[in-house]
Structure formats: structure tokens, C-alpha cells
C-alpha positions in Angstrom: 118.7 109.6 79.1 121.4 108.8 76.4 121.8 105.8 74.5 125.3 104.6 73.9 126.6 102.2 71.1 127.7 99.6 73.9 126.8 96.1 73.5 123.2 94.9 75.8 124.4 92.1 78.5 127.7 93.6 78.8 130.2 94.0 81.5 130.6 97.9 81.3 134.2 99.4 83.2 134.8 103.2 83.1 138.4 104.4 83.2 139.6 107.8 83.3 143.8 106.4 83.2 144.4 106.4 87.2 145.7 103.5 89.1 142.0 103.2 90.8 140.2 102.1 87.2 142.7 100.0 86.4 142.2 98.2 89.3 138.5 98.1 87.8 139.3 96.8 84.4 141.4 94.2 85.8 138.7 93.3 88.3 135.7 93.7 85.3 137.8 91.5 83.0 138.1 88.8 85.4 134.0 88.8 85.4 133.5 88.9 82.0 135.5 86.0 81.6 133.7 84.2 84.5 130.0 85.4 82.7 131.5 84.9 79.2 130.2 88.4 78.9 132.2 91.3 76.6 133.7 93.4 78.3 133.3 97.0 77.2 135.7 99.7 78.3 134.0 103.4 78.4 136.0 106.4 78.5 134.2 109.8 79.0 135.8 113.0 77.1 132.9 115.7 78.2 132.3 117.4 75.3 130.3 120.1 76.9 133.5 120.9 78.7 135.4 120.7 75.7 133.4 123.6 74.2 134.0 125.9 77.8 137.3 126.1 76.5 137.0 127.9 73.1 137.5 131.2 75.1 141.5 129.5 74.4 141.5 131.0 71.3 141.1 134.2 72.2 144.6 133.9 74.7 146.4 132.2 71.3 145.8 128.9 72.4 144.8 126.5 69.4 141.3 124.9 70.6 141.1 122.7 68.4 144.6 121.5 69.0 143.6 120.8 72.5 140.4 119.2 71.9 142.7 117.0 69.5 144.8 116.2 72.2 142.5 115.0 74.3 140.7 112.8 72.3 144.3 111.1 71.4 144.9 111.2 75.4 141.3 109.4 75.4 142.2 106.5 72.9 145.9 106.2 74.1 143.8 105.4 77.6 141.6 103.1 76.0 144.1 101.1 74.6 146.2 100.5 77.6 143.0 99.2 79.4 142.4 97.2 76.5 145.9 95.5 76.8 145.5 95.6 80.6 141.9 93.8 80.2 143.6 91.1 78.0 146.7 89.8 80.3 144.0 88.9 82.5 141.2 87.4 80.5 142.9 86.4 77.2 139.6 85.0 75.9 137.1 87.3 76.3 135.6 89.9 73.6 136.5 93.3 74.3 134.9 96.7 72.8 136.3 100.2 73.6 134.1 103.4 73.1 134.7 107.2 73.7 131.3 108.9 75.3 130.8 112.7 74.9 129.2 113.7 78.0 129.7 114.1 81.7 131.1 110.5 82.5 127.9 110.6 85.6 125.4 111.0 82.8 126.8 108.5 80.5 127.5 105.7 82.8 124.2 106.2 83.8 122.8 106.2 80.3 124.5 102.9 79.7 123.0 101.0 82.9 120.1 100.9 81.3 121.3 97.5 79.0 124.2 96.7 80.6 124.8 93.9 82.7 127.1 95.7 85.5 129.0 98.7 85.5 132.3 98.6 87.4 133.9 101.5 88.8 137.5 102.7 90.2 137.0 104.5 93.7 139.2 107.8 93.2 138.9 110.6 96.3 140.7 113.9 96.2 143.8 115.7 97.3 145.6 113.8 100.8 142.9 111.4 101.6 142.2 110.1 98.5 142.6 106.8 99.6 139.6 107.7 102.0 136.9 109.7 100.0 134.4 108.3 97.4 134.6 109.6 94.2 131.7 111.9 92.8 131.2 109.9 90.1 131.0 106.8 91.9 128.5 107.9 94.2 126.5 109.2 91.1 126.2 106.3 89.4 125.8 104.0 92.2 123.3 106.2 93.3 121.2 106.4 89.6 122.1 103.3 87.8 119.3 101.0 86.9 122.2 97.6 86.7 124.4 96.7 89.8 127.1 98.6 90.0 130.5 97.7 91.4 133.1 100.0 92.9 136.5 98.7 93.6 137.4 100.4 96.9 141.5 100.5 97.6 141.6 97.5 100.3 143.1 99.0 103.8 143.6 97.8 107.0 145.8 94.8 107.9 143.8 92.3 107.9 144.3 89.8 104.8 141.1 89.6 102.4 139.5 86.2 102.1 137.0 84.8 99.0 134.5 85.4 101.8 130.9 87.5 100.4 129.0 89.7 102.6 125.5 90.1 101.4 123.4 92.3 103.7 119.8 91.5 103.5 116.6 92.3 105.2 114.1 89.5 104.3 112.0 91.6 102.8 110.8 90.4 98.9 112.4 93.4 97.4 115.3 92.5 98.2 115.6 89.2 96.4 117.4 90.8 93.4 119.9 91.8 95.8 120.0 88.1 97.6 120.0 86.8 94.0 123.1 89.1 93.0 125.3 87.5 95.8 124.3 84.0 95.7 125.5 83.9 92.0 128.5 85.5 92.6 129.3 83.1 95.4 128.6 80.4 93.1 130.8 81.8 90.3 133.8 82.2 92.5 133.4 79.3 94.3 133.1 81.3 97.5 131.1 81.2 100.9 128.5 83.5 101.3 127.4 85.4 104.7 123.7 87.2 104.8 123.7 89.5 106.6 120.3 90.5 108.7 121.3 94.2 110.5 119.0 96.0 112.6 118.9 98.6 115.3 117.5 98.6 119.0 117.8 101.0 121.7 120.6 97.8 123.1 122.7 99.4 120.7 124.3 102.0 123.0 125.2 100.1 125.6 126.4 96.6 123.6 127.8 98.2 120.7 127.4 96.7 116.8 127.7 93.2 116.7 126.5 90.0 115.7 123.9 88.7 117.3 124.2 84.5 118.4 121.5 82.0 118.6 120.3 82.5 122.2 122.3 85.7 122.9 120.3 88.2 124.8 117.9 90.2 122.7 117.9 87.6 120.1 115.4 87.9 117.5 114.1 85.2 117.0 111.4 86.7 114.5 113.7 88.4 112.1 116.2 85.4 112.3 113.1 83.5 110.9 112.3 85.5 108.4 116.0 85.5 107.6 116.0 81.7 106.7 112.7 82.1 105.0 114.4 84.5 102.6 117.1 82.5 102.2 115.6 79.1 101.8 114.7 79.4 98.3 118.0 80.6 96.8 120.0 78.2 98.8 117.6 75.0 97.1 118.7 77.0 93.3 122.3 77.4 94.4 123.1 74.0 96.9 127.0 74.6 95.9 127.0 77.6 97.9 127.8 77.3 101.6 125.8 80.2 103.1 125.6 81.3 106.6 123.0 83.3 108.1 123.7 86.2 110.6 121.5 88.5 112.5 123.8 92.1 113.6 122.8 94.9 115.9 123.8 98.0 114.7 123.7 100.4 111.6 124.0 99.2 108.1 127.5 100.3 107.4 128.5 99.7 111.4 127.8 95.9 110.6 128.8 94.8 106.9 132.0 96.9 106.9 133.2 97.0 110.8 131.6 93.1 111.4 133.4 91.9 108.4 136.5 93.2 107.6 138.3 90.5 105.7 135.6 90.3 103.4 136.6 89.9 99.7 132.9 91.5 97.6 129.9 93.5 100.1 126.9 93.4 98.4 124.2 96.1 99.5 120.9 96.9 98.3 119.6 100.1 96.9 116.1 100.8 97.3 113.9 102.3 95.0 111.0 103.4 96.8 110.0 106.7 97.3 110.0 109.4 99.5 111.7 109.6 102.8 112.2 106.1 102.6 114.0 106.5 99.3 116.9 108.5 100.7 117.5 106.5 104.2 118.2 103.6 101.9 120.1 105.7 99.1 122.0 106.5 102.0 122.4 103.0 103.7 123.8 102.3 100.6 126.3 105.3 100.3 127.4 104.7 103.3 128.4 101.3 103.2 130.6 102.3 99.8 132.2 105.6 101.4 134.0 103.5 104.4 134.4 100.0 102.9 137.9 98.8 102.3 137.0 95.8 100.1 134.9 96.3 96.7 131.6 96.6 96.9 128.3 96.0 94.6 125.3 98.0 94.9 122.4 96.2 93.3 118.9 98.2 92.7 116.3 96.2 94.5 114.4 96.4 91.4 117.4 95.0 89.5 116.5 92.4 87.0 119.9 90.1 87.4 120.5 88.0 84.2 121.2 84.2 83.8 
């Protein structure tokens, strides 16, 4: 995988000049600053695709010319998130780079030393506003760092400082708890975890969260909830966390039980096998139908301090 003059620890946003990743630079600058990370804006020209159009020449069409263009177009884009990263967060250290492949492979390529990459959500044609973007769900799908993709918010319902972390007690999963608890404790913000699981009670209740004492409690897994909990809660006592246990699927609970939320946080497995793509796609799933941005965090993920 490619290496990519980007500095290691940093906050890493791609932009491509729509409205979604600006909404990501403004969003990545605001970490950085709360890290006192740099911020590194990435723009992706695709030089392989650049080359599929020599055939230009051949029709009159100066190919170098274009290329030229495009590479302006790239900086002129580069320096408007630049300016755009800097009303925001005034203080912090920004670096720009231009990366000649497939913007997929080379965001990819950079999760390897970068703190978090942060992504725009941009669909296609009418229901833009609705569909994932490809390269989102690339990257979010491949990167070895968290990765967060800043959804357009929908709905009516008013966002809160609120984080939804969903969580299964198992000890893979502690990057992931580890990920929201310091988020929470950066912004000063409560944090939910989030326990879901599925039972045949399901299709007759409906998703929903499940109540100390409610019928077909589980008491077991609510347990093991708090035991998974109870360490991070003693590192971070400012946070005020509440634990939840939700019937239903993954995306059923953290996006239809929580729609105010202001950050989901999801795990990503890495396991292998069938197991690998049921939690690949727990996590896909969640990103294509939230409304709110959301972070998915490798559950191998080594989460700096």
C-alpha cells in the first residue's frame, strides 16, 4: 500500500470541493484543534485516470492542457479548505498535499499513520442526500485508523452533544469503547453504550431499548455491559455514561433508537471469515442510514493519547 508525505498522528480530511467535504474540513478542523493535532487536507487527482485521457490528443484536445487544469482545479480546492479549516480553528498547523491515485487507495494508504481520517458523505444523482458515497464506504471499510464520515443530518429532530457508542462487551471491542469515551470527554459530552442484540421477541415487540426489569431482560449481557464499561468509566470519571441494553439489529437500534444523537461510534471487526463480513456489514450499515456523523473504529485500532 502507498506511503504518502502526510504527517504521523495527524488529523487526515479528504476533499474533492463539494458542499459534503466541506462539512468535513470544518468538522476535522474543529478536532484537530481539540487534539492539538495538524490537520492535513488530502486531495486525490488520479493520475491513472489522467493518463486514460491522452486518447484527447488524437480529437485536438491538448492533454496536457487538461491535465494542467486539473491540477490548478486541485490546488485552487486545497486552498479554499485551507482558508475554510482556518476560520474555524485559527491555531492549529495545517498541511495540504495532492495524491496521485484513486482517492480509495490513497486514503487508505494514509490510515496507516494517521490519527483519523474524516470524510464528506456524497451519494449520486436525486437521492444524494440518501446514498453513501463509494469512497466512503471504501475507506471505512479498509482503513487501519478510525474513520469519520460526516453524514448530511435529516429528520426534524434537533441534534444534541449526546454520543452513541454501540458496544458488545466483548474485549475486542475496547478500542472502539476507548474511541467514544475520549471523545465524550473532549467535547464535554454524555455518552450512551449501547448493548444491541437480537431474539426471536424481536418480531413481535419491535427494536427497542430494553429496561431494567422489562420482560426478556438480560440480565447476563447487561452485566457484562457494566463489566466492560467499568474500567473506562474509573479513566474517564468526567464522563457521564449510561448503559443501555436494545433488541433489535445493529443499525435498527443506534440510528432509529437514537436519532438526536450528535457522533455514532461503531465498531469494525477484523476477524475473519464469515464473521468478517457480518460485522463489515454491521458497520456499513449503520453509516448508509445514519443522519448524524458517524466514526467507524477498527476493533484492532490502536487509539492514541
Amino acid at each position: 500500500m502507498t506511503r504518502y508525505a502526510v504527517p504521523p498522528g495527524a488529523v487526515v480530511v479528504g476533499v474533492d470541493g463539494s458542499e459534503d467535504a466541506g462539512r468535513a474540513v470544518s468538522w476535522a478542523a474543529a478536532q484537530a484543534e481539540l487534539e492539538r493535532r495538524t490537520l492535513a487536507i488530502v486531495h486525490s487527482t488520479d493520475q491513472v485516470a489522467l493518463r486514460d485521457t491522452a486518447w484527447l490528443d488524437v480529437q485536438g484536445i491538448d492533454h496536457t492542457d487538461l491535465v494542467n487544469a486539473l491540477r490548478s482545479a486541485a490546488q485552487a480546492t486545497l486552498a479554499a479548505s485551507a482558508a475554510r479549516a482556518a476560520a474555524v480553528a485559527p491555531g492549529i498547523e495545517v498541511v495540504t498535499a495532492v495524491v496521485e491515485d484513486d482517492a480509495r487507495i490513497a486514503l487508505a494508504g494514509l490510515s496507516a499513520e494517521a490519527h483519523l481520517l474524516v470524510l464528506g458523505s456524497r451519494g449520486r444523482g436525486p437521492l444524494r442526500s440518501a446514498l453513501l458515497g463509494s469512497v466512503s464506504a471504501s475507506v471505512a471499510r479498509h482503513a487501519e485508523c478510525p474513520v469519520v464520515v460526516c453524514r448530511r443530518p435529516g429528520g426534524a429532530v434537533p441534534r444534541s452533544t449526546r454520543i452513541i457508542v454501540g458496544a458488545d462487551g466483548n474485549p475486542a471491542s475496547a478500542p472502539v469503547l476507548e474511541f467514544a469515551f475520549t471523545q465524550a470527554s473532549l467535547r464535554h459530552a454524555p455518552l450512551t453504550v449501547m448493548h444491541c442484540f437480537w431474539d426471536v421477541a424481536v418480531a413481535s415487540r419491535g427494536a427497542g431499548v430494553v429496561r431494567p426489569g422489562d420482560p426478556g431482560d438480560q440480565v447476563e449481557l447487561r452485566q457484562q455491559l457494566a463489566e466492560s464499561v467499568a474500567v473506562l468509566a474509573a479513566k474517564f470519571p468526567d464522563v457521564e455514561v449510561t448503559e443501555e441494553l436494545a433488541r433489535g439489529l445493529v443499525d435498527e437500534c443506534l440510528v432509529d433508537l437514537t436519532p438526536s444523537a450528535g457522533l455514532l461510534v461503531v465498531g469494525r471487526s477484523v476477524s475473519h471469515g464469515c464473521a468478517r463480513f457480518l460485522h463489515v456489514s454491521s458497520a456499513l450499515a449503520v453509516l448508509e442510514r445514519a443522519r448524524t456523523t458517524v466514526a467507524v473504529v477498527p476493533e484492532s485500532a490502536c487509539i492514541a493519547t
